[in-house]
Each structure stands twice: as structure tokens, then as C-alpha cells.
TORBA-269299 format. One record per atom (N, C-alpha, C): residue number from 1; chain; atom name; z, y, x. Coordinates in nm, 3 decimals, always signed. Each point is the difference from the previous one (the first is absolute). Layout:
BEGIN
NUM, A, CA, Z, Y, X
...
This chain:
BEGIN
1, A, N, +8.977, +10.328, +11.307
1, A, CA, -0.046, +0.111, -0.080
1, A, C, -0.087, +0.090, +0.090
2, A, N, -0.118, +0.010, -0.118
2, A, CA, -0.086, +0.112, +0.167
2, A, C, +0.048, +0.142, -0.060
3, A, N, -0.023, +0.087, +0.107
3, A, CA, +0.051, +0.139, -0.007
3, A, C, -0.118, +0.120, +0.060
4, A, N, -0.046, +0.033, -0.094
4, A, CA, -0.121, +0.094, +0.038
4, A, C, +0.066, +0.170, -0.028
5, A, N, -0.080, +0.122, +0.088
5, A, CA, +0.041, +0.082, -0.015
5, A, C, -0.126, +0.115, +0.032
6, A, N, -0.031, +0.091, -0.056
6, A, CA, -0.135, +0.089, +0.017
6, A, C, +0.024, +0.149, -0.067
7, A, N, -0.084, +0.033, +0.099
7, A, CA, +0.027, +0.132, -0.053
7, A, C, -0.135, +0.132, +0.001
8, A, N, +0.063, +0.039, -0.114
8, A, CA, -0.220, +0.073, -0.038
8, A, C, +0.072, +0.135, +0.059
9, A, N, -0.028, +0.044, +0.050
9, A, CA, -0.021, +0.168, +0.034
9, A, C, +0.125, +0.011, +0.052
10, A, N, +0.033, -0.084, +0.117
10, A, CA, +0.169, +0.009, +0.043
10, A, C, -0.026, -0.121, +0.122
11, A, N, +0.053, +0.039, +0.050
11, A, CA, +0.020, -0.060, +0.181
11, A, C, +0.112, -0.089, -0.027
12, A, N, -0.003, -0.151, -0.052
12, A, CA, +0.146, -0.087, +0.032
12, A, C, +0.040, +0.015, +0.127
13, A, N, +0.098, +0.007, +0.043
13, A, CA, +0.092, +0.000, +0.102
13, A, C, +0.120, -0.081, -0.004
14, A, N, -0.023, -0.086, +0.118
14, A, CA, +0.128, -0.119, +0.044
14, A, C, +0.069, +0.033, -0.123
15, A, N, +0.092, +0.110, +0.000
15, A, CA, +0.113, +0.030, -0.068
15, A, C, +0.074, -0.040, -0.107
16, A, N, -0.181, +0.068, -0.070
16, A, CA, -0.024, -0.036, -0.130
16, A, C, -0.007, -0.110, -0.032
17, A, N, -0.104, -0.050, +0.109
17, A, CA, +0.007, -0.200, -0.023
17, A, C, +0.107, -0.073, -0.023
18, A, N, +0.065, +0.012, +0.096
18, A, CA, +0.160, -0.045, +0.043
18, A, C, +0.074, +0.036, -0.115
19, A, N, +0.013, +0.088, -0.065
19, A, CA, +0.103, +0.066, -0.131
19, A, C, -0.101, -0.103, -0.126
20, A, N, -0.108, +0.030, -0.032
20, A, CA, -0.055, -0.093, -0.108
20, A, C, +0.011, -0.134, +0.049
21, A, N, -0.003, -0.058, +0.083
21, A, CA, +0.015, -0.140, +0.010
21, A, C, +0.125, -0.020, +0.016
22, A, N, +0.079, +0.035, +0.007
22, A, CA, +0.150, -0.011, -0.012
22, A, C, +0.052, +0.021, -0.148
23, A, N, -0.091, +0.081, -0.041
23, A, CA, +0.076, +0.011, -0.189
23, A, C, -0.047, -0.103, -0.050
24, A, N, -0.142, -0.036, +0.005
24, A, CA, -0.024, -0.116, -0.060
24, A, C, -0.007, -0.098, +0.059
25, A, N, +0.088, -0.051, +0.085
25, A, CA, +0.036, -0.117, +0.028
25, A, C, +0.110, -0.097, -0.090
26, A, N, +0.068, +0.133, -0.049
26, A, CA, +0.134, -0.037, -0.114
26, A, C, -0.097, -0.056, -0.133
27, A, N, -0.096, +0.006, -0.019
27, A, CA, -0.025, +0.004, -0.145
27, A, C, +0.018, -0.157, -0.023
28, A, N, -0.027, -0.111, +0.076
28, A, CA, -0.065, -0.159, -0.032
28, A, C, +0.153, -0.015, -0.075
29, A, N, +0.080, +0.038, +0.045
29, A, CA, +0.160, -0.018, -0.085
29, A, C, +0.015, +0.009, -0.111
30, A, N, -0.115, +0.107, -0.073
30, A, CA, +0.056, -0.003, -0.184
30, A, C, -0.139, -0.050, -0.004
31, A, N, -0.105, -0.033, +0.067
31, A, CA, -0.066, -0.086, -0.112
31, A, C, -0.095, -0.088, +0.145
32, A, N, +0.047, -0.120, -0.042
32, A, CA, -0.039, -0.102, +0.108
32, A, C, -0.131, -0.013, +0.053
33, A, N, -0.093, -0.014, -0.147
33, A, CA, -0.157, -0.048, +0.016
33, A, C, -0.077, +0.143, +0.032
34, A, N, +0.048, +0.091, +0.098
34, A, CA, -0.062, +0.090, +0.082
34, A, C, -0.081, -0.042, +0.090
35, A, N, -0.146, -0.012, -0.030
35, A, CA, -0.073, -0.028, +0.134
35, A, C, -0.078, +0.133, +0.104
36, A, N, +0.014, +0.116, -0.099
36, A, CA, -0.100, +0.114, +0.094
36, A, C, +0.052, +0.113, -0.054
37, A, N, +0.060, +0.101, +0.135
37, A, CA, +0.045, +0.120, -0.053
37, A, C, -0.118, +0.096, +0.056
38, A, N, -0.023, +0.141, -0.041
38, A, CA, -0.090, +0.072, +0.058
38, A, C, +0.042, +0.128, -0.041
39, A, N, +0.028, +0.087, +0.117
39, A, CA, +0.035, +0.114, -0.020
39, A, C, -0.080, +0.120, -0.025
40, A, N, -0.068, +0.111, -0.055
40, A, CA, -0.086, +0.064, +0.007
40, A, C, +0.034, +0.168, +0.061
41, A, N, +0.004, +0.003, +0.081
41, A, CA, +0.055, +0.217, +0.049
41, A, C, -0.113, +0.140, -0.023
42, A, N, -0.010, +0.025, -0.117
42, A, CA, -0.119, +0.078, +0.000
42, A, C, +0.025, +0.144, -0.008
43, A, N, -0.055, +0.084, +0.065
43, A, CA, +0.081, +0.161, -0.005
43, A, C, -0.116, +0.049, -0.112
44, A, N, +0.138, +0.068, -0.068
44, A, CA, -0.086, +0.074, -0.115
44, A, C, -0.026, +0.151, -0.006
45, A, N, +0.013, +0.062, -0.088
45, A, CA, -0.031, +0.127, -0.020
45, A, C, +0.159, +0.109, +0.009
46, A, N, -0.049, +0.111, +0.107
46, A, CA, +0.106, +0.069, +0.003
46, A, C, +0.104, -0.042, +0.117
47, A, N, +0.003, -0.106, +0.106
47, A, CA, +0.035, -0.046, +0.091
47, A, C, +0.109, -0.130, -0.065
48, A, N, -0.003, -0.033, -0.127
48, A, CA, +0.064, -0.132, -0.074
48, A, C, -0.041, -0.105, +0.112
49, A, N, +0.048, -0.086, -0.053
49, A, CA, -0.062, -0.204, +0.087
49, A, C, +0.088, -0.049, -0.152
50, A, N, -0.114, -0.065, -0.045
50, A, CA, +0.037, -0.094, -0.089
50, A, C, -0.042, -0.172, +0.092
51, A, N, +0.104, -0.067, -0.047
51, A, CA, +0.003, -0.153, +0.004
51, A, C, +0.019, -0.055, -0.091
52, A, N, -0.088, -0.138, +0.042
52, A, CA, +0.001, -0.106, -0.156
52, A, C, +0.041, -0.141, +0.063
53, A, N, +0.076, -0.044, -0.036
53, A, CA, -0.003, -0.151, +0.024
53, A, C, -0.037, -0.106, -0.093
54, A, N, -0.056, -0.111, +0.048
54, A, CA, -0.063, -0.100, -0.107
54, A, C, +0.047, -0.135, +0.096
55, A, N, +0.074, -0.026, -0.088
55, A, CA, +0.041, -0.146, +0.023
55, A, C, -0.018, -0.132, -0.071
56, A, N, -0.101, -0.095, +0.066
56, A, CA, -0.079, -0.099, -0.054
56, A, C, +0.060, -0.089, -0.023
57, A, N, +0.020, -0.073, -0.127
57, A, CA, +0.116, -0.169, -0.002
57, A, C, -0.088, -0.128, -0.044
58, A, N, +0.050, -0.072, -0.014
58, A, CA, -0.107, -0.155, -0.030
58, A, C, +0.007, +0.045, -0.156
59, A, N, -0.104, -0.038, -0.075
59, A, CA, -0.039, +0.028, -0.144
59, A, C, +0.097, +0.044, -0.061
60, A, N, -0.023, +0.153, +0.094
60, A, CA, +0.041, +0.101, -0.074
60, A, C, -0.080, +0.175, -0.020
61, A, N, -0.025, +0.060, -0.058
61, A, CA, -0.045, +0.130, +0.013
61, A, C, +0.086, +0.035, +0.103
62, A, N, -0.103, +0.119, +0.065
62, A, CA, +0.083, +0.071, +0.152
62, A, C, +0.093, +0.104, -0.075
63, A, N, +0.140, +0.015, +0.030
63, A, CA, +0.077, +0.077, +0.025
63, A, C, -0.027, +0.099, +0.053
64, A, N, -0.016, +0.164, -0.085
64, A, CA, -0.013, +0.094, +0.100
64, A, C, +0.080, +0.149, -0.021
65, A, N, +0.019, +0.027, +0.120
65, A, CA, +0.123, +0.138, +0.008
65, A, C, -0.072, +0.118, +0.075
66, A, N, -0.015, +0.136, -0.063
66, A, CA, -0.065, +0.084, +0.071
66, A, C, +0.073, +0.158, -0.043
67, A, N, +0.019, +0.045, +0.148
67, A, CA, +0.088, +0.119, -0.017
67, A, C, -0.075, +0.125, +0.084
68, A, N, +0.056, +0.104, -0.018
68, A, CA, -0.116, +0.099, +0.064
68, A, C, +0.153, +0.144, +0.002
69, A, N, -0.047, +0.015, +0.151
69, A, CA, +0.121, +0.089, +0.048
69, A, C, +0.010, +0.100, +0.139
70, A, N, +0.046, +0.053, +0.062
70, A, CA, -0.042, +0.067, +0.092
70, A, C, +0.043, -0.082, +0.140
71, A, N, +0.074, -0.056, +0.015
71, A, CA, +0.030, -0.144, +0.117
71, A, C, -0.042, -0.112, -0.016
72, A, N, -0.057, -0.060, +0.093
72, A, CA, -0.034, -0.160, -0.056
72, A, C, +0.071, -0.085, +0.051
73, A, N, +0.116, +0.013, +0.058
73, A, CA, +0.140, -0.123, -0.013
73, A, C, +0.029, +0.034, -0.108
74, A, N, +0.050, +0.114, -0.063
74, A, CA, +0.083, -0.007, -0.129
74, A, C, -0.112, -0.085, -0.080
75, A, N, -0.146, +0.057, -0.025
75, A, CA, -0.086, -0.069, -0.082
75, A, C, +0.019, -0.135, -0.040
76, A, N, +0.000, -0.117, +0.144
76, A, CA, +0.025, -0.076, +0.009
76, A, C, +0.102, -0.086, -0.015
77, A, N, +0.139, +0.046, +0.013
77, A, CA, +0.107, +0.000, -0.060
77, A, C, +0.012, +0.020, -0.173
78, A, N, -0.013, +0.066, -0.030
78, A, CA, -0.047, -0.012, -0.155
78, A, C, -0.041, -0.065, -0.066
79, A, N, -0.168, -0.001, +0.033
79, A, CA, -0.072, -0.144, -0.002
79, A, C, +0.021, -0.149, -0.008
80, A, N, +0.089, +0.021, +0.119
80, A, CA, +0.061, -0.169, +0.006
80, A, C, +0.105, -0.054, -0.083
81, A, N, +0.074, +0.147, -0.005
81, A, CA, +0.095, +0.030, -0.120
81, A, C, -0.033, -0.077, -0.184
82, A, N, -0.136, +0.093, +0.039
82, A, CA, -0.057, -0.025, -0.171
82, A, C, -0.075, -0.166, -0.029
83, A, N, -0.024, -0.034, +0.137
83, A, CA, -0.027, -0.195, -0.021
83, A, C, +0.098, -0.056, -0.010
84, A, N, +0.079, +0.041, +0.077
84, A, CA, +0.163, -0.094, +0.017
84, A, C, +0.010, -0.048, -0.170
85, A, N, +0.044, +0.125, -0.084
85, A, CA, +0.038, +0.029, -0.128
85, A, C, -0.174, -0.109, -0.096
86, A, N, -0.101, +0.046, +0.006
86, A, CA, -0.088, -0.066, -0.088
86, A, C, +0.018, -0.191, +0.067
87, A, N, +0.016, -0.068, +0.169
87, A, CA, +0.025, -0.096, +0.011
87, A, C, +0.100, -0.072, -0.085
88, A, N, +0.124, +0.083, +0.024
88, A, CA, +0.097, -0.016, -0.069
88, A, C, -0.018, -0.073, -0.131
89, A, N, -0.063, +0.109, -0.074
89, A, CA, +0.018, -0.029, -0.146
89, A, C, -0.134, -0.156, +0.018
90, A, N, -0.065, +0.030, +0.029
90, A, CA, -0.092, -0.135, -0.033
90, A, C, +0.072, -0.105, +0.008
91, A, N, +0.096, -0.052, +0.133
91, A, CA, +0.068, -0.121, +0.025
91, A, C, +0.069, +0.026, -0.125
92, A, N, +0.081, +0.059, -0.056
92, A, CA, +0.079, +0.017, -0.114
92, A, C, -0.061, -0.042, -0.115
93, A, N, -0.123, +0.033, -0.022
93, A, CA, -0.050, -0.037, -0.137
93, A, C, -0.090, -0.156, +0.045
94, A, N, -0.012, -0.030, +0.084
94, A, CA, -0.034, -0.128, +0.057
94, A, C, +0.081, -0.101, -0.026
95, A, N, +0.150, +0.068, +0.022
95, A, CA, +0.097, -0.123, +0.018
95, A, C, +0.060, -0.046, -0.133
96, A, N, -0.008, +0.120, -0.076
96, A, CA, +0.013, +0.018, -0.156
96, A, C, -0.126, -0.083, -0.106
97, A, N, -0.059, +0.057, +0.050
97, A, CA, -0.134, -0.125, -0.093
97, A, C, +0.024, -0.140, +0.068
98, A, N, +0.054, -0.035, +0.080
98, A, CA, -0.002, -0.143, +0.053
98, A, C, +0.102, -0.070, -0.101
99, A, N, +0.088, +0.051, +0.009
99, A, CA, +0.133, -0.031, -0.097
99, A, C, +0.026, +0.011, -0.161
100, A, N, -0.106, -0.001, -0.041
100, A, CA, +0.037, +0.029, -0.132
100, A, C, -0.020, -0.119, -0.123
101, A, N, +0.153, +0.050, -0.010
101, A, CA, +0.004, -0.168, -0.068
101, A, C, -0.064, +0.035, -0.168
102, A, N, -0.082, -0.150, -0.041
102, A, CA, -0.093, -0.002, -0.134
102, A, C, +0.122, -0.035, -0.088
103, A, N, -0.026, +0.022, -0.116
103, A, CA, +0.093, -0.024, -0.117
103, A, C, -0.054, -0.096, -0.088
């Protein structure tokens, strides 16, 4: 899985690196055909940092989670929070349309 991370109007730092690549390292677990995560850190208005994550799968639309807050670990935490939950449900309705028996 590649793991990209950038940031518009904000200095990434190790830290940050290290904390986002560590949250989304968990994600390939609820949904397998993850090939590209990409993190986005953009400081907004009023001293906010909003983050977005977009996570790319084999023929699938990208998955995306975007939160906006005054820390950007919590941001990120959230974020990964809010893919976990949309991965989730896809394998779920994936595994459900596979199974459905015709009458």
C-alpha cells in the first residue's frame, strides 16, 4: 500500500508523519483491495488544520474522510476514525450482495 502525506500551508513534521502513517496503516484490515492512502494537512482559517484522507481501492470509488479542528493528531484520529466506519460498511454490503440467494 503506498502512503502519501502533504501539507498546504503547514510544515509536516516527523511526528506528524509517524502518527498518520501509523493510523493508516490499520486500515488494509477492513477493506483488503487498498492500494493508495493519501493524507492531506491543510491549515485553515482562524488557526483550524483541517485533514482529509482518500483512500484508493481496485474498482472502486476513493473513500474519503475529512475533518477540520484545532490539533492535527486529533484531526487525524478522527479521520481515520470516519474511514475505518465507511471501509467497514463497504466490505459489509460487498459480502451481502455476494450472498444472495435467487428465488
Amino acid at each position: 500500500m503506498l502512503f502519501t502525506i502533504t501539507g498546504k500551508h503547514v510544515d509536516i513534521t516527523e511526528a506528524i508523519r509517524a502518527h498518520a502513517s501509523d493510523k493508516t496503516a490499520k486500515l488494509p484490515k477492513y477493506y483488503d483491495s487498498l492500494t493508495e492512502v493519501g493524507v492531506v494537512v491543510e491549515s485553515g482559517k482562524g488557526g483550524n488544520v483541517e485533514v482529509e484522507i482518500l483512500a484508493k481501492a481496485k474498482r472502486r470509488k476513493p473513500f474519503v474522510a475529512k475533518v477540520t479542528g484545532l490539533d492535527a493528531y486529533t484531526c487525524i484520529d478522527l479521520a481515520v476514525h470516519k474511514l475505518e466506519e465507511q471501509l467497514r460498511r463497504a466490505k459489509t454490503r460487498q459480502r451481502n450482495n455476494k450472498h444472495i440467494s435467487g428465488t
